[in-house]
N, C-alpha and C positions, 0 to 999 in steps of 0.2 A: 191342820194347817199345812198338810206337807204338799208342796206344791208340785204339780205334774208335768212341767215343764223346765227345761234346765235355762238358767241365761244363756245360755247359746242356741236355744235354740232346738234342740233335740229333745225329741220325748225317751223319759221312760215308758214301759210299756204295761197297758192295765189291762184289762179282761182280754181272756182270749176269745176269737171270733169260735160258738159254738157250730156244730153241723146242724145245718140247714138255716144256718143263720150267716148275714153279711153286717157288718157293724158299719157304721155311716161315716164317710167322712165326703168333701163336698167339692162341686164345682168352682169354678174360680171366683173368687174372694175381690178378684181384679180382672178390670180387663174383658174384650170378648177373642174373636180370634185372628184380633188384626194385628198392624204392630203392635211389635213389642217393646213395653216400655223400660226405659233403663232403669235399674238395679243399684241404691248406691251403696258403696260399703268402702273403707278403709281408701278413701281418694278418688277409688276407680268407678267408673261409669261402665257396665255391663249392659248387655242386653240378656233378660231372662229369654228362653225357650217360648215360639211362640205357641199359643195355645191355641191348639187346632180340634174343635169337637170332632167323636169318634162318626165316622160317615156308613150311611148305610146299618146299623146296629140294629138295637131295641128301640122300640118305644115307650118310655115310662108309665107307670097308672100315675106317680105326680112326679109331675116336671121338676128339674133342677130349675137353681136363679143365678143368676152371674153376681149376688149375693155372697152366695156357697152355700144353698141350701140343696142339701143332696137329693138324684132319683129316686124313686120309691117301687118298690116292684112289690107285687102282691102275688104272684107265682112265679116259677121256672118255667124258663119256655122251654116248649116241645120240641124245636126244632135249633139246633146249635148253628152257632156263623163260627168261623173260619178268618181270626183276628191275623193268621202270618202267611203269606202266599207264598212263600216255600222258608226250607230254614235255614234259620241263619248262620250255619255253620256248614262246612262242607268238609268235614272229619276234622280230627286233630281232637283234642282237650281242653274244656277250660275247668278252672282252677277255682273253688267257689269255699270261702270260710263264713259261716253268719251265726248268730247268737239262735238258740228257738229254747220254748219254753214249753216243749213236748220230751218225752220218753225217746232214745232213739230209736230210728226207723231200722226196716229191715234193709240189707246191704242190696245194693244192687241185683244178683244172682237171684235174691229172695223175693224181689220187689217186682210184680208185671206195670206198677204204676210208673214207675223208676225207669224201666225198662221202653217202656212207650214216650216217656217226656225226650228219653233220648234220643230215638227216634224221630219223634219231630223235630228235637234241637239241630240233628243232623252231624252230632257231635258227641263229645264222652263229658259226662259231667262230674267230675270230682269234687264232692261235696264233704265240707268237715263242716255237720250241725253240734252246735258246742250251746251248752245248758247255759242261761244267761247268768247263772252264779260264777261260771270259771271262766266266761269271756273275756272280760277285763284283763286274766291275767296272762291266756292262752294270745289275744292279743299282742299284747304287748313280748311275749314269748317270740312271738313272727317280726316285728320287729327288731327286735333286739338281735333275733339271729339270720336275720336278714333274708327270711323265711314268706313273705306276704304272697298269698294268693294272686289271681287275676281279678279277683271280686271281694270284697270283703265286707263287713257290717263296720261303721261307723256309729257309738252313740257317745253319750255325753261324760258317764262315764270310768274308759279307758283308760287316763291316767298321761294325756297329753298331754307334756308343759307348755309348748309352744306349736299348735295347732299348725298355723299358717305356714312355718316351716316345715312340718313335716308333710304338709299335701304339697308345698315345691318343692320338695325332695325325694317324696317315694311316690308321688299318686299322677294319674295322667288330670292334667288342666282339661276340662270341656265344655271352656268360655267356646270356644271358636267351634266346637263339634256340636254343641247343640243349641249355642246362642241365637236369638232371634230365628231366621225358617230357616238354619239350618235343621233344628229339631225335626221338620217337615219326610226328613229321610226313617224318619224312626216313627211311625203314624200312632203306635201305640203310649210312644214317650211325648208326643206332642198332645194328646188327649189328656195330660195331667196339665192342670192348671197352673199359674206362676205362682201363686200363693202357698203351692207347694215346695216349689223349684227355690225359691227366696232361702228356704231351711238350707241346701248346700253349697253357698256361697261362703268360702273360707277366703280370708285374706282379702277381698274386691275380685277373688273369681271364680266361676261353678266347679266345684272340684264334687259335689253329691248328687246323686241319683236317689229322689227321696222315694219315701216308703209310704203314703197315707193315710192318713186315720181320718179320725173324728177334728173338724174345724176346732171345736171346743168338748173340753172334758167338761164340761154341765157342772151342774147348782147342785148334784144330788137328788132324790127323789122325796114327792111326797105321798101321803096316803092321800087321796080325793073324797074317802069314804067318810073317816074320821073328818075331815076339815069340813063335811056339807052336815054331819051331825051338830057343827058347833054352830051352824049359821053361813059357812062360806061355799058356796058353789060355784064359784068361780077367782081363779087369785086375783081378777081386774077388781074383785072388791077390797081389795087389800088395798088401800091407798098410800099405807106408810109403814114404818118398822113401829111404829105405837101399836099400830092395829095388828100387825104381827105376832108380837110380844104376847097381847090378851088370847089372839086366837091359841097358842103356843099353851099358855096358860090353860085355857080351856079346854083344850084335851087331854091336858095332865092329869090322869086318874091314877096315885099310886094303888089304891084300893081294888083296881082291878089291872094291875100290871100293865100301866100305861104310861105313857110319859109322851112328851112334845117334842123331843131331838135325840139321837145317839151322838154319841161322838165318834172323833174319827179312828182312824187305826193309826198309830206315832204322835199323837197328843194334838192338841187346838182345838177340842171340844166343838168342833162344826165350822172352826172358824174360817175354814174356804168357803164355805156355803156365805155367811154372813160379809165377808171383806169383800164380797161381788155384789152381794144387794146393797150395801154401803156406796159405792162406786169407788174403791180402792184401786190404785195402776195397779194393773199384770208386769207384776215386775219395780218396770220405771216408766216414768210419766215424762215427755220432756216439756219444758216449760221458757220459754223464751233461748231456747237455747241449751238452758241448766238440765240435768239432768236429778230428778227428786227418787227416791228409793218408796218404794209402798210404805216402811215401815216409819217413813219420816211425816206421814200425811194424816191431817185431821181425820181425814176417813175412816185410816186404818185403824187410829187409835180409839174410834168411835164403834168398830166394827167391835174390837177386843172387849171395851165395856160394856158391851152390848151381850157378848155371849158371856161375861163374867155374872151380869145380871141374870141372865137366861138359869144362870147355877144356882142362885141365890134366890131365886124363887122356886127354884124343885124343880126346873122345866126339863133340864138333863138327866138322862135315865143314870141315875146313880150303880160307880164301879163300870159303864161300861166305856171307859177308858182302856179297860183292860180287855177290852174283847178282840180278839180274833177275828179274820175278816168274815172265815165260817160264819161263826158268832154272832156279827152284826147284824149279817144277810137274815139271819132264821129270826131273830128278834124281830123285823121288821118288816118281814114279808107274812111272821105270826100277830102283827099286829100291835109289837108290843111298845112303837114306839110311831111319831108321824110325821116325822122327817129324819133322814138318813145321807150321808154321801157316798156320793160311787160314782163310776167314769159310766159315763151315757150306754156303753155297749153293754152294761151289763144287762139291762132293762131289757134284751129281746134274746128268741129264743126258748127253746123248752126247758131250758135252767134258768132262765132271767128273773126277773121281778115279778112279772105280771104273770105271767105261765105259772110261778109258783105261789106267790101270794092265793091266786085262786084256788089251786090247788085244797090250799088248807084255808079255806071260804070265799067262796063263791061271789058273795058282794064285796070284796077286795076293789079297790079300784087306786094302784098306785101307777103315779107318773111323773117324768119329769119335773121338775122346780123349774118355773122359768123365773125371769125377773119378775119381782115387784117393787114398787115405792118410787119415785121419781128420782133417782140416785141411782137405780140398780145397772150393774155394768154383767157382761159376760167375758170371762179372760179366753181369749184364740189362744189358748196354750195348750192344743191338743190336736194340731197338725201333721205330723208325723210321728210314725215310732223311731225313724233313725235314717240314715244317708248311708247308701252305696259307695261305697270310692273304687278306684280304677288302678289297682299298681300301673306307675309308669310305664309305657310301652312304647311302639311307634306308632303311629298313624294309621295303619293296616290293620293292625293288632287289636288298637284304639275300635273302628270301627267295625269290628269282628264281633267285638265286648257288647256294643252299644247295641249290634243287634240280636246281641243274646238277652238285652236286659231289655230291648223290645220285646221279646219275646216273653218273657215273663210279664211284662206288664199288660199280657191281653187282656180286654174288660169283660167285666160282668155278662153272664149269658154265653161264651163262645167257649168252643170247643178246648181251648187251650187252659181256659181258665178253670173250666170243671173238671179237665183234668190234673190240674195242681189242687184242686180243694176237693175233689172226689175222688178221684182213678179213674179207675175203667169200671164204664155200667155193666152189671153181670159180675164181678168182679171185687172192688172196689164200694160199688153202691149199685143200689135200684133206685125206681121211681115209687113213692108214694100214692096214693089214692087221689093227693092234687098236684100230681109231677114233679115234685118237689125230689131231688137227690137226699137219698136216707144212706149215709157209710153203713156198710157192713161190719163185723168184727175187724177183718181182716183189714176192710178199707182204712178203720181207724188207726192201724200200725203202717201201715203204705205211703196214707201222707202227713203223717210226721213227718217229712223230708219236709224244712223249711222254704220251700220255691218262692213262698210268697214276701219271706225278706232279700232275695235276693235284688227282685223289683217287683211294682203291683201298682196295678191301675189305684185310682179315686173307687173308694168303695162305695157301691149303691147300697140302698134300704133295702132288706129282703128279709122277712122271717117268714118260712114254710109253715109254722105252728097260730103264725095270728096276723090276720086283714091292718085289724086295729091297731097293734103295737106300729106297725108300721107308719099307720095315719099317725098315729100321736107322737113319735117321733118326729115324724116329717114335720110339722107344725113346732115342733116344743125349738127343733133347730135352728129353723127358721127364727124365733120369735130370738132366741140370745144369740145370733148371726146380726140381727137388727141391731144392736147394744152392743158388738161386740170390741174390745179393744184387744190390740197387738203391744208386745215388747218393744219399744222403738231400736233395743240393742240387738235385735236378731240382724245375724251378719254380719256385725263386726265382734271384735276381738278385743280380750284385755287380760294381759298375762295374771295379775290379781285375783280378776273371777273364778282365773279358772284353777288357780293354785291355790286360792283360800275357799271357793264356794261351799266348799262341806264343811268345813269350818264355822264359817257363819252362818249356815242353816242351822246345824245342829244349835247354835248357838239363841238363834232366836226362836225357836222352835222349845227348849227347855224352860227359855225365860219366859218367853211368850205364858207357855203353857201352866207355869207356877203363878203368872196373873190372873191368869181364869182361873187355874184351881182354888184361888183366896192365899196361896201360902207366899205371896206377896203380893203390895202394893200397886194400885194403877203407875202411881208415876213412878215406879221403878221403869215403866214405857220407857220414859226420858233419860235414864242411866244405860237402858240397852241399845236407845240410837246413839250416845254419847258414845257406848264401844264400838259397837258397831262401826263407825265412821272410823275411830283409832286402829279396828284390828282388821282393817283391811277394806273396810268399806268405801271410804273418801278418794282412797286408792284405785279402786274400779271404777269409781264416777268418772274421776280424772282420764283414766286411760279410754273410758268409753265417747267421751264428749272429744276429747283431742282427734279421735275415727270421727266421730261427728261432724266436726269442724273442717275433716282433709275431703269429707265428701262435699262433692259439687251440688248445687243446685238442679234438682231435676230439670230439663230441658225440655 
């Protein structure tokens, strides 16, 4: 049940991108590359950054859609482009803090990878990469002693009471530096689409430089092997969650260590996967105005009874609630269960799902869950890992920043890019037998240096190790791209959310999770939206509808 998205907006962050692997996230959601349409949030009428496709590039094996269904590459090209026409710095220093979720890298002196980015940057990069456990606090550390880099990571969270005050206070505004064509000066930051850009809009103005991921963190995956032994070869024959339920049933062999669902890691027995095929809001729903909470909705509570039954007939592989995320991956890529959740990146790659499952039998055939049933929704809550912000500065400074955060944003294929996710070929990496950049030992300690949260194009589809993973991505995305719904509160603010939010997850998350296990009642549902609303719920509606309310009417 734990959801991958924060109300504001910002992701946490789930699988890391293997080597030789690009994790998907997609073209514009909105919009093509004309004007640009305004932004509303907290009264103000903005203009997002126009989205300008990258010119002269690659050409994809599958196309994007102005959908946001991502490119697909099936090799590395041979021949690198040249995404910065000189660099964006002309000496001096810039100042760089971000979160990563690697070992750290070798220091500067040690590093020929390190050594060459600065060289292009044309500049000295002082770089504090801080483990995403001690960010939070190292954060707020810079803060407090009035310590803020030139660059910093933004996520959700940090521990900000009062958001919108603190980017007009410490961070530079860059409604006007990259609103509408202005963007056009930064070709690389123009090339991300609004549907990105939308994530660092603090207070009604762009104070974030997003980071992007995957449009949506996915349904989880199924077996396709198991599901065609039981009679399904296709999930379009799934017409409903009844037909589900049997098929689920059907594959349940305890006798040969089988079972129909794992659960997930932090309790809800699967119940993200199910509250999407239900058509549950992402979040909240708005509805004539009102704003409705997921957990307040027929759906959702149909969703819950749904996986409670799911228990109650054996379908859930019993105790593995308790599993580790190790744990759930080996269980499931061994067979031992035929439905699983996990964020879409994990699926590709020589560690992924498919690469592995095979591994340990050859007729494996797992893939994406797309929707099924005439209800089934897919939640866009997996947009970004986090926003850039800007300590305040002047104008000079301001566009110094912006195009160093051009610079890191070169896309997929150019020289810039394979050398923040490779190094230096010889070095760093070789080519493979299908051209494909393979790190070296070495390369693997080199770029730990997090470049790619500082800023990063839209990630195309690439796995060096599989054609197919790639097509079946490409399509799985597509298909919950079609279905997909947004948070209608992303953008705006409400000091409530953001002071009690962990409060009330954890909260519904426990209870939730003691309804599916049987060790209470369905309608105790009804007791936990009654607190819910009391202990700070009713409170954050209020505050998000009154933003609602101050914004204008698109024009």
């Amino acid at each position: 049940m734990r959801e991958s998205v924060s109300r504001r907006g910002f992701l946490r962050l789930g699988a890391a991108t293997a080597a030789g692997v690009v994790a998907s996230s997609a073209l514009a959601a909105c919009g093509g590359g004309s004007a640009a349409p305004a932004a509303k949030a907290q009264g103000l009428t903005i203009k997002l950054p126009t989205y300008t496709p990258p010119a002269g590039t690659l050409t994809p094996d599958l196309p994007g859609s102005p959908t946001g269904v991502p490119e697909g590459y099936f090799t590395y090209p041979d021949k690198l482009f040249k995404a910065v026409a000189k660099p964006p710095m002309s000496g001096g220093t810039v100042k760089i803090a971000v979160q990563t979720f690697l070992p750290p890298p070798p220091g500067r002196a040690e590093n020929p990878a390190w050594q060459e980015v600065e060289k292009r940057l044309g500049g000295t990069a002082d770089v504090q990469a801080v483990s995403s456990d001690d960010w939070p606090t190292k954060f707020n550390t810079m803060v407090a002693g009035g310590t803020l880099p030139d660059m910093f990571t933004y996520i959700q969270s940090q521990g900000v009471n009062n958001l919108p005050a603190f980017a007009a206070s410490q961070c530079t505004d860059l409604t006007a530096l990259l609103g509408g064509d202005a963007v056009k000066e930064y070709p690389n930051l123009a090339a991300i689409p609004q549907v990105f850009w939308k994530q660092g809009i603090v207070g009604g103005k762009l104070y974030g430089i997003p980071i992007p991921r995957n449009m949506v963190g996915g349904l989880g995956f199924y077996r396709a092997d198991m599901f065609a032994k039981a009679g399904v070869t296709d999930l379009a024959q799934i017409s409903d969650m009844d037909r589900l339920f049997e098929l689920l049933k059907e594959v349940t062999r305890p006798k040969d260590n089988q079972w129909g669902v794992l659960t997930m890691v932090g309790g809800g027995y699967g119940l993200s996967i199910f509250s999407q095929l239900f058509g549950a809001p992402n979040a909240w729903r708005l509805e004539n105005g009102r704003l409705v909470h997921a957990i307040e909705t027929e759906e959702y509570k149909a969703a819950v009874e749904y996986v409670r039954k799911l228990r109650e007939a054996g379908v859930i592989y019993p105790g593995s609630e308790g599993f580790d995320g190790l744990k759930r991956k080996n269980e499931f890529n061994s067979g031992h269960a035929a439905m699983v959740y996990d964020g879409l990146p994990a699926y590709l790659g020589p560690t992924g799902y498919l690469q592995t499952s095979k591994k340990i039998d050859p007729t494996a055939d797992p893939r994406p869950l797309t929707p099924v049933g005439p209800k089934a929704k897919a939640f866009l809550n997996n947009i970004v890992v986090s926003i850039t912000m800007l300590k305040k500065s002047d104008e000079q400074r301001a566009k110094e920043l912006l195009r160093v955060a051009d610079f890191f944003a070169s896309p997929f294929g150019s020289e810039e890019y394979t050398l923040f996710t490779y190094g230096l070929e010889g070095t760093d990496h070789t080519r493979d037998a299908k051209g494909a950049p393979v790190l070296t030992e070495q390369g693997g300690r080199d770029t730990a240096v997090p470049w790619k949260f500082v800023a990063a194009p839209t990630q195309a589809l690439f796995d060096s190790s599989s054609k197919e993973a790639v097509k079946i991505m490409h399509d799985a995305i597509g298909k919950m791209i079609a279905v997909g719904v947004e948070d209608p509160t992303v953008g705006l603010y409400s000091p409530a959310n953001e002071n009690k939010y962990e409060s009330l997850y954890t909260m519904r998350t426990d209870r939730v999770t003691s309804i599916v296990a049987g060790r209470a009642p369905l309608s105790d549902l009804d007791k936990l939206v009654k607190d819910w609303r009391a202990q700070g719920g009713d409170q954050a509606r209020a505050e998000f509808e009154e933003a609602l309310k101050q914004s204008p009417k698109a024009g």
